[in-house]
C-alpha positions in Angstrom: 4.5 30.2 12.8 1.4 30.7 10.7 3.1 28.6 7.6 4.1 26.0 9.6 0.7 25.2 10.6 -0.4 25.5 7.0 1.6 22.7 6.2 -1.3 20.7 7.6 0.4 18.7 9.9 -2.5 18.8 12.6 -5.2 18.2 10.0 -3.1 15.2 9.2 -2.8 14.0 13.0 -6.9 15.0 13.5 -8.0 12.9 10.6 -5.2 10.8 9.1 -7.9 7.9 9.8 -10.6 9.8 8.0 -8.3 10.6 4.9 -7.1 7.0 4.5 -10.2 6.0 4.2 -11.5 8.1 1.5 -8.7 6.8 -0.1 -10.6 3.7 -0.8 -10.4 0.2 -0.4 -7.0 -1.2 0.8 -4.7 -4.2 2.2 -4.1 -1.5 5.1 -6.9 -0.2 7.3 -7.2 3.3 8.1 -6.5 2.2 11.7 -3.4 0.6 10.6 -2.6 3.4 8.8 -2.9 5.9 11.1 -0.8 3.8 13.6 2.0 4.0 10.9 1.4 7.7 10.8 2.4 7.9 14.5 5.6 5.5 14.4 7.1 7.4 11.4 6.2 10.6 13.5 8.2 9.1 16.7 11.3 7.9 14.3 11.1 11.0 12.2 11.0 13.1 16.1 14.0 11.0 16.4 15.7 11.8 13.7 15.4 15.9 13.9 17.6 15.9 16.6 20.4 15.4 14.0 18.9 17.6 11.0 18.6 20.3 13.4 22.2 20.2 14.1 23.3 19.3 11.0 22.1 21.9 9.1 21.3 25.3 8.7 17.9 26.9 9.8 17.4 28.2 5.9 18.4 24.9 4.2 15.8 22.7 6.8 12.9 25.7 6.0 13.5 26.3 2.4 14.1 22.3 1.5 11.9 20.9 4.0 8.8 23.4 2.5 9.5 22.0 -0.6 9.2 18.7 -0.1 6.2 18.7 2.0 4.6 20.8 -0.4 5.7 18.0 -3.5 4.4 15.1 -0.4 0.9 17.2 -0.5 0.2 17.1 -4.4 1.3 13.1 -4.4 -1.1 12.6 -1.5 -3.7 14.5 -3.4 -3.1 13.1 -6.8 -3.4 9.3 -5.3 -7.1 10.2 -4.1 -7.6 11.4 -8.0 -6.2 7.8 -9.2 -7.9 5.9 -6.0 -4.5 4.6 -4.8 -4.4 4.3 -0.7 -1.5 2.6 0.0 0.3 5.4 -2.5 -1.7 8.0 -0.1 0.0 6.7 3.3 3.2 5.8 2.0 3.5 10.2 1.1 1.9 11.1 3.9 4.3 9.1 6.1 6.8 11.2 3.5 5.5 13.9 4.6 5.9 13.1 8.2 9.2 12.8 7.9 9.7 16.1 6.3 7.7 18.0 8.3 9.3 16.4 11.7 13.3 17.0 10.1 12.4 20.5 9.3 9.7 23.1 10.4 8.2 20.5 13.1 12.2 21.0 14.5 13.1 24.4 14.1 9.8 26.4 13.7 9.8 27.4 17.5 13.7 27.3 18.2 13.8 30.0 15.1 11.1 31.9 16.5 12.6 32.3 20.1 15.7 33.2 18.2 14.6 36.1 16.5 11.8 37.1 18.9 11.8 38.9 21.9 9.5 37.4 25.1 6.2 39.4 24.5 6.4 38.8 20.5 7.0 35.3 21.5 4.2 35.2 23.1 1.7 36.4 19.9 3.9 34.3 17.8 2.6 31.3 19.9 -0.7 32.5 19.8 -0.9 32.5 15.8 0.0 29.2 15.6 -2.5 27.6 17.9 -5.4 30.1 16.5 -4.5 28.7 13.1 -4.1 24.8 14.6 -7.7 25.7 16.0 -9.1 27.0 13.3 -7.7 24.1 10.5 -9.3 21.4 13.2 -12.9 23.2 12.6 -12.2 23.4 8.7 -10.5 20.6 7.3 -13.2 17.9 7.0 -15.6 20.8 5.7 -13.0 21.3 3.0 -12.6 17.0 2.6 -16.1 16.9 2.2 -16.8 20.3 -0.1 -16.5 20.1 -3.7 -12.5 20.6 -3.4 -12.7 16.6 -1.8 -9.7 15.6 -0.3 -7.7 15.9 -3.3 -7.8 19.8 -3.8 -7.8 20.4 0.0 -4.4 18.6 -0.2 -3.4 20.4 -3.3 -4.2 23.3 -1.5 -1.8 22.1 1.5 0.5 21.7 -1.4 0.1 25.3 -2.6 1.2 27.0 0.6 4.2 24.6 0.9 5.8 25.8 -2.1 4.7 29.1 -2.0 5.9 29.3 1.8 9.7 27.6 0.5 9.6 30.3 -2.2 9.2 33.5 0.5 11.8 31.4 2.7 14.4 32.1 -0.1 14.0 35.5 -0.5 13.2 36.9 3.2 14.2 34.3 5.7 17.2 35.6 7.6 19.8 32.9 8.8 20.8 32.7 12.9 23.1 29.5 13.2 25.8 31.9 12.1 24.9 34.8 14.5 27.1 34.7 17.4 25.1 36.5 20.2 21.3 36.4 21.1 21.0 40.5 20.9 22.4 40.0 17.0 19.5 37.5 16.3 16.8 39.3 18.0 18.1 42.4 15.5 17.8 40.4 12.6 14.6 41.7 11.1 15.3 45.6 12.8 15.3 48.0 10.6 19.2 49.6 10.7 17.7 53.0 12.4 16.0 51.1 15.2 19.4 49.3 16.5 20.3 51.4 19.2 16.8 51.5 20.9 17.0 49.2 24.1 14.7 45.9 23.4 13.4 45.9 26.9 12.5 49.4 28.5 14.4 49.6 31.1 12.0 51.9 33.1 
């Protein structure tokens, strides 16, 4: 829960007017902008629905991590050549990454592998972190990182996020019963102890 709010999907919806218009001068106002922002984000929305049924919970973390990550370093890189439209056209990318694969299974994954109370500090993470990114990310814009490294930074914990997907993330689409997903990350020895004390 913590990565997928790294991804910076909420600093994007909180200042995707703001970050245009660093951008610089273009043919598309930051207002503009930002209302294209939120129709790719209702189409991409639309478009989970499938992804999340078409494919596996590794292939939409692993793949979708790397391409927002690869959306984040073209976003930064068109501040560093002062290239707006370049800017919303792969942060809309973005969108639409984000939307068809952690913004879809993130919480369905979650409540698959954790039990009610863990749930519950699961959720908790991920709006402390959504809290704390909307108190942080226009000091970071406007610190001597600029928008640019700030995005690069985004970037950073994309990939490295796809990277620990490959090697630790466990798979549940093909795990038949709820009791075998919730035992996914259990170590072998601890199997046989009831998940919910019965007293």
């Amino acid at each position: 829960m913590v990565i997928h709010e790294l991804t910076g999907i909420n600093a994007i919806m909180l200042y995707s007017n703001k970050i245009l218009a660093a951008g610089g001068s273009s043919s598309i106002s930051p207002r503009t902008g930002t209302q294209i922002i939120g129709a790719v984000n209702l189409f991409s929305s639309a478009t989970a629905i499938w992804s999340a049924k078409t494919f596996s919970r590794r292939t939409l973390l692993i793949w979708g991590h790397l391409l927002m990550g690869l959306c984040h370093l073209c976003v930064g890189l068109t501040f560093e050549i002062s290239k707006p439209t370049y800017c919303l056209v792969a942060l809309c990318l973005f969108i639409f990454f984000f939307e068809n694969s952690s913004g879809c299974i993130t919480w369905l994954y979650c409540s698959e592998v954790s039990v009610d109370v863990a749930l519950g500090l699961v959720g908790m993470s991920g709006y402390c972190i959504t809290f704390i990114l909307s108190l942080v990310t226009e000091p970071l814009m406007l610190s001597p990182l600029h928008e640019s490294g700030t995005f690069y930074m985004f970037g950073g914990i994309s990939l490295v996020a796809a990277v620990w997907f490959f090697f630790f993330l466990k798979e549940t689409s093909t795990v038949k019963t709820d009791k075998e997903k919730k035992e996914l990350y259990v170590p072998e020895d601890l199997k046989d102890v009831p998940l919910i004390d019965s007293d």
